[in-house]
C-alpha positions in Angstrom: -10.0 -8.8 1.5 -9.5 -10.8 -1.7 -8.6 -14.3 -2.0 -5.0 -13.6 -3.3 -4.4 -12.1 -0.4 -6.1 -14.3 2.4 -4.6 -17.3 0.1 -0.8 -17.4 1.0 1.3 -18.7 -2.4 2.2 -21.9 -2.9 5.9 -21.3 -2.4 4.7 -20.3 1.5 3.5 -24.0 2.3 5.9 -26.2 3.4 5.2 -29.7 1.2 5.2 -32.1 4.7 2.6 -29.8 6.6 0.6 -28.2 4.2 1.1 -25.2 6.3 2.9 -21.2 5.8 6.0 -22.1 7.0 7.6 -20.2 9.7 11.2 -21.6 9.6 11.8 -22.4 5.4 15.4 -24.3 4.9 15.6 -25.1 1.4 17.4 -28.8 0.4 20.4 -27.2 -1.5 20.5 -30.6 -3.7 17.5 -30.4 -4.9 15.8 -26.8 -4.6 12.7 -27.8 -2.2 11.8 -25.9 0.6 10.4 -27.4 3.9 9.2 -26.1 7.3 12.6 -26.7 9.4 10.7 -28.8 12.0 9.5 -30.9 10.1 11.9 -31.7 7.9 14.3 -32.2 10.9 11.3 -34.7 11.9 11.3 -36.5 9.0 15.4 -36.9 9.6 15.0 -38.1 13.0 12.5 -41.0 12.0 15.1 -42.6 10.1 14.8 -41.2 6.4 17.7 -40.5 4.5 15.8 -39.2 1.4 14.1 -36.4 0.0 10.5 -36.7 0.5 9.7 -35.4 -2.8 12.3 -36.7 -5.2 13.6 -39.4 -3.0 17.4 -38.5 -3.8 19.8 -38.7 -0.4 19.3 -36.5 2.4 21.8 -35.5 4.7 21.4 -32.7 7.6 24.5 -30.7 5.4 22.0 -30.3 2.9 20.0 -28.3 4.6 20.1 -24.3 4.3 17.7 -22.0 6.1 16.2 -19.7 3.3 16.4 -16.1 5.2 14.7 -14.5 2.3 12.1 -16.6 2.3 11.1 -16.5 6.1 11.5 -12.5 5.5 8.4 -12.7 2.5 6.8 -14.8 4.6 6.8 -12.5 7.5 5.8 -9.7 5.0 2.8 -11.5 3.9 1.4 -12.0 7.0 2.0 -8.5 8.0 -0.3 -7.4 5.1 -2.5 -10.0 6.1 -3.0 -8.6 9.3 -3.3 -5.3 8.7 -6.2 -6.0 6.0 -7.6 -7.9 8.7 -7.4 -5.1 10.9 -8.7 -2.6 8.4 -11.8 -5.2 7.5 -12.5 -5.5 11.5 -12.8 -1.3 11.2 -15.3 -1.5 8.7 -17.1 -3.5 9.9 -17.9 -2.0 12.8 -18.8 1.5 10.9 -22.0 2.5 11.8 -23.2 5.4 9.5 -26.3 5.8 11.7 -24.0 7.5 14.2 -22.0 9.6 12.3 -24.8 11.8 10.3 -24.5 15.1 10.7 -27.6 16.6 12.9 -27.9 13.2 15.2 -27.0 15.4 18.4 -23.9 13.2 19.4 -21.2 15.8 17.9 -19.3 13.0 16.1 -16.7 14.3 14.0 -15.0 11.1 11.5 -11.6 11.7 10.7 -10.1 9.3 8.2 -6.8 8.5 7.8 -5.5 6.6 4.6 -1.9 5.9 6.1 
């Protein structure tokens, strides 16, 4: 796996967590994105300001950011599968599958 895809984009991490966020609601006043929890956290604790820019915040301001949440959850579904796929190789022994070692292994590949 390469690093640009192990390495989610910057656009992923939510600013408060430094984490892929997994509920994105974008401030609709000032175009930041922020994990929703957390954001609502940083509500609850008394702030009325954007933690970036410092400009008001209001709850109203919030918008979750479907399309977002839905390149998230692609990402990590490639993720996964090129975890999968490295797990696979891995575990390829090609001691076993020569042909004349008296096991009968056949290998059938599939490059779905």
């Amino acid at each position: 796996m390469n690093d640009s895809t192990a390495n989610p984009p910057d656009a992923f991490l939510c600013p408060l967590t430094l984490e892929v966020m997994q509920d994105p609601v974008i401030n609709r006043k000032t175009g930041h994105l922020f994990e929703k929890k957390a954001i609502l956290r940083w509500i609850q604790r008394g702030n009325n300001t954007c933690p970036l820019t410092r400009l008001p915040l209001e709850l109203s301001d919030l918008e979750e950011d479907i399309g977002l949440r839905y390149e998230i959850s692609e990402w990590k579904e490639v993720l996964t599968m090129h975890e999968k796929l490295a797990g696979v190789s891995s575990q390829y022994d090609p001691k076993r599958l020569r042909r004349g070692s008296g096991e009968g292994t056949r290998v059938v590949s599939c490059f779905c």
